[in-house]
C-alpha positions as CSV (number, residue, x, y, z in Angstrom):
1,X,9.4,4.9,21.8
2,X,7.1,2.4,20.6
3,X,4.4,0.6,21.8
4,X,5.3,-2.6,22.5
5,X,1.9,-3.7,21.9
6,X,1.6,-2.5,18.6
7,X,5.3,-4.0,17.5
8,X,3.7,-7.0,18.2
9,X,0.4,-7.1,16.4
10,X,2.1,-5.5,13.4
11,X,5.3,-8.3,14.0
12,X,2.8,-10.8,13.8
13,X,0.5,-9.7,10.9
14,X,3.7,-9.2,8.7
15,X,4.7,-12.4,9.4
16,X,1.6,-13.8,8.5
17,X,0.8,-12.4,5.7
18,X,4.8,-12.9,4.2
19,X,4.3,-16.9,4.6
20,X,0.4,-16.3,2.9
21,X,2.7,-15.0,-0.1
22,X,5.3,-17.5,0.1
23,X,2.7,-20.7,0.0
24,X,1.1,-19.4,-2.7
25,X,3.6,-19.4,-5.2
26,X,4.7,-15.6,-4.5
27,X,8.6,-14.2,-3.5
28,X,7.1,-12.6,-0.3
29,X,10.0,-12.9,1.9
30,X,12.6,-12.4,-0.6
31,X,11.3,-9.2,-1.4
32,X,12.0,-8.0,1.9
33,X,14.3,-5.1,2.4
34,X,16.1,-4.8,6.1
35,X,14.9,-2.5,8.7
36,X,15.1,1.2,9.0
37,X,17.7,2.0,11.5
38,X,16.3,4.7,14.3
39,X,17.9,7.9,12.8
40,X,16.6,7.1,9.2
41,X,13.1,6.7,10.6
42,X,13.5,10.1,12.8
43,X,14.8,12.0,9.6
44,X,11.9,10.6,7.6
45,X,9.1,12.3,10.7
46,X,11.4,15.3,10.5
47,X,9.9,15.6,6.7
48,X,6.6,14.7,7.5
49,X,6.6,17.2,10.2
50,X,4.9,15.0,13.2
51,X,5.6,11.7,14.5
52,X,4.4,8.4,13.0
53,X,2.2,6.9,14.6
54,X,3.2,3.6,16.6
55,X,2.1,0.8,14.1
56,X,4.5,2.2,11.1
57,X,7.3,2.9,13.5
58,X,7.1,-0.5,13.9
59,X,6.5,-1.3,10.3
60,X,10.1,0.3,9.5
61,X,11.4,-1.4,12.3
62,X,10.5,-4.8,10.5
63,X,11.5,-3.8,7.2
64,X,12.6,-0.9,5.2
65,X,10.4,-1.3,2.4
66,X,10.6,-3.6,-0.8
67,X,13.1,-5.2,-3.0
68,X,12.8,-3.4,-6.4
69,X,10.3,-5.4,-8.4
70,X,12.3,-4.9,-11.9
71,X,16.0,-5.3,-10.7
72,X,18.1,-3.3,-12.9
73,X,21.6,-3.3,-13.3
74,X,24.4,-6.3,-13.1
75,X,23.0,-9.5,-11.6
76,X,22.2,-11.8,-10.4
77,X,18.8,-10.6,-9.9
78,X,15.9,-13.0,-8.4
79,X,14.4,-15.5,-10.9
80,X,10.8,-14.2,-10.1
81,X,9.7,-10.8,-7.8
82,X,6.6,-9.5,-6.6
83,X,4.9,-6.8,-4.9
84,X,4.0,-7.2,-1.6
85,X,0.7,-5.2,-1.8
86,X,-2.3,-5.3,-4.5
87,X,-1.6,-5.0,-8.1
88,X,1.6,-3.0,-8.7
89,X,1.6,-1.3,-5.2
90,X,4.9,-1.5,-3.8
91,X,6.3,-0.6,-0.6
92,X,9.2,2.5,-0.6
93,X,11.7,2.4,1.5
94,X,12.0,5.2,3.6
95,X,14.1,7.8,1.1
96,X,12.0,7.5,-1.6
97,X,8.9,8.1,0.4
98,X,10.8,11.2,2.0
99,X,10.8,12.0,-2.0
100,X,7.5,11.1,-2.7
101,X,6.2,13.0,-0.2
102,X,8.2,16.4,-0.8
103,X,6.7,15.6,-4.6
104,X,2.9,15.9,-3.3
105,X,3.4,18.7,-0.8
106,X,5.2,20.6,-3.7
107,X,1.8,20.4,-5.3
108,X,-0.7,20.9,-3.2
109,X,1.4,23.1,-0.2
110,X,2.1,22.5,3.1
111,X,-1.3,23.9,4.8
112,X,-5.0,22.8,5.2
113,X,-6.2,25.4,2.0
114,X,-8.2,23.1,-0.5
115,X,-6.5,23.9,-3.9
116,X,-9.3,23.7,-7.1
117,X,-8.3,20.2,-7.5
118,X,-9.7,18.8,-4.1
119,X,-13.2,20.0,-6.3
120,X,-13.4,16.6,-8.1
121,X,-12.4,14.3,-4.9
122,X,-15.2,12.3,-3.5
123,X,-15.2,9.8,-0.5
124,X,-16.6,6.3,-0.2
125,X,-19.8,5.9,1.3
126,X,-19.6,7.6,4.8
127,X,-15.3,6.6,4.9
128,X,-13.6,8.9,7.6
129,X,-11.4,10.8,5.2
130,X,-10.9,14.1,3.6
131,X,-12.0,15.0,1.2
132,X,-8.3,16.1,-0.6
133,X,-6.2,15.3,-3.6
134,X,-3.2,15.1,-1.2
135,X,-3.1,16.3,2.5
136,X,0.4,16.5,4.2
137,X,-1.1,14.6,7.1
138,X,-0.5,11.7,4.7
139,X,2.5,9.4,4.6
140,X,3.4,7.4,1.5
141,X,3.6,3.7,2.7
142,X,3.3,2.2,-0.7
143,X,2.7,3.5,-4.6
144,X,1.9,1.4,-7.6
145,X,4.4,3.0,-10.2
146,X,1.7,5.9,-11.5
147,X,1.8,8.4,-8.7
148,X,-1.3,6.4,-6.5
149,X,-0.7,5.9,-3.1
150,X,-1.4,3.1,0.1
151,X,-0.9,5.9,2.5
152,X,-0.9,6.6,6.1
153,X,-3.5,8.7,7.7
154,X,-2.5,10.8,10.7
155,X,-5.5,13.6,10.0
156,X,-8.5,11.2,9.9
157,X,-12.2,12.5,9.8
158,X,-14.5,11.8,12.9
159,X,-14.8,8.2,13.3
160,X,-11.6,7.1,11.9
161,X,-8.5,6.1,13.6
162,X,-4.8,7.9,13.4
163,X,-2.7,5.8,11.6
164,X,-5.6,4.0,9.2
165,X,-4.3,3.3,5.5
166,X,-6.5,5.0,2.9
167,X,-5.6,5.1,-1.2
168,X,-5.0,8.9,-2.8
169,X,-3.6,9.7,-6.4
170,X,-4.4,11.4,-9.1
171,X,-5.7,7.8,-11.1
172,X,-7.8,7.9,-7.6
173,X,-10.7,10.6,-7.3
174,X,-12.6,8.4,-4.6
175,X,-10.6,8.6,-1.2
176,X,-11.2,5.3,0.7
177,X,-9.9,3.6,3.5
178,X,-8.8,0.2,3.4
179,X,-7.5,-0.5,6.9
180,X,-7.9,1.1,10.0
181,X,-3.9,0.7,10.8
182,X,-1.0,-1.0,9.2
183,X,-1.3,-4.1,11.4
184,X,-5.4,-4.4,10.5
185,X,-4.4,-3.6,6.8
186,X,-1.8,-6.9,7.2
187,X,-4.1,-9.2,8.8
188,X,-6.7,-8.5,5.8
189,X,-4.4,-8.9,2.9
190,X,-3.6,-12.5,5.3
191,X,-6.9,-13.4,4.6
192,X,-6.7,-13.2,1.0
193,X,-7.2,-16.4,-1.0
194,X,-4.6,-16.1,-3.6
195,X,-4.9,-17.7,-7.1
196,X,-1.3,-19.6,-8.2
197,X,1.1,-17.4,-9.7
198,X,0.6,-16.9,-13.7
199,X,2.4,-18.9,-16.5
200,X,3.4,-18.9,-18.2
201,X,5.8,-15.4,-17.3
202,X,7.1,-12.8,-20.2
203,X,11.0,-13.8,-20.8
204,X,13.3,-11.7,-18.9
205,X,9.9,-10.1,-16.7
206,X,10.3,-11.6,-13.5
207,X,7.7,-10.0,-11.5
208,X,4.6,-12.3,-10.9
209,X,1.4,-10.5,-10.6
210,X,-1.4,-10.9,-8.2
211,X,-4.2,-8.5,-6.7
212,X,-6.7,-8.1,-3.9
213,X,-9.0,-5.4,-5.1
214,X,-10.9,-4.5,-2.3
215,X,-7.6,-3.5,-0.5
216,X,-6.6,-1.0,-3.0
């Protein structure tokens, strides 16, 4: 069960940071998917092996993921999309993080051994993560479209928190944390101050770009 305290703070902070979005110009709430039911959620910790923690139980709860940001397929589809974290990052809904995540543990296995690749990793400044290309105490919560992750960290280092969102990939040799949970992670990104959507927009692209790079 979760906390009710933490469906709260993260309740809030999503809400927030949706109507941040929306006043500036962005399709925040439209890009919303509808929540994870229960079982999907406990099929999705069944992958990953361990529960998740509170805050993205109640993340899922709220909503299962993103909209796809380049609807495909016969319409309508949205006159303008977005993603609802930096740059390209977009959140998955829970299947294709399942897939995601069977992707990295393919590649670097399911145990702590440090494969030759962890070699070239390096970690911001005294951050509380490992020092890994992937670990499987990881949990993709977003990716922007090249194999780089927002992910969930259930194995911090000493100091860090269970649950804090750090940024992995293979575009990404410096692991970094950029939140120390999901509800902290949407209460900075509700601090942003957003520039107006561009113009003018490619025809037929409807996706509106913005970015907060110190979250990503």
């Amino acid at each position: 069960m979760t906390d009710t305290r933490s469906t709260e703070d993260v309740s809030a902070a999503w809400s927030a940071w949706l109507a941040v979005l929306d006043a500036a110009g962005y399709p925040g709430t439209t890009m919303v998917r509808p929540p994870a039911a229960p079982a999907e959620v406990a099929a999705a910790e069944a992958v990953f092996g361990r529960p998740f923690p509170d805050e993205l139980r109640a993340f899922y709860a709220l909503s299962d993921g993103q909209r796809p940001d380049f609807p495909r397929g016969p319409g309508p589809h949205p006159s303008a999309t977005t993603s609802l974290f930096p740059a390209t990052y977009a959140l998955l809904p829970l299947q294709q993080a399942i897939a995601e995540y069977r992707n990295w543990i393919e590649v670097v296995g399911p145990g702590d051994s440090k494969p030759d690749f962890d070699d070239h990793i390096t970690v911001r400044d005294d951050d509380p993560v490992r020092a890994r290309y992937w670990d499987p105490g990881w949990w993709p919560l977003a990716t922007d479209g090249g194999g780089n992750s927002i992910a969930v960290d259930t194995v911090p280092e000493a100091g860090g928190a269970a649950g804090q969102l750090i940024v992995a990939g293979p575009d990404e040799d410096e692991r970094r944390r950029v939140g120390t949970g999901v509800a902290d992670y949407l209460r900075r990104l509700a601090g942003s101050a957003l520039p107006p959507p561009p113009e003018p927009r490619k025809a037929g692209d409807p996706f509106v770009f913005w970015d907060r790079k110190d979250l990503r």
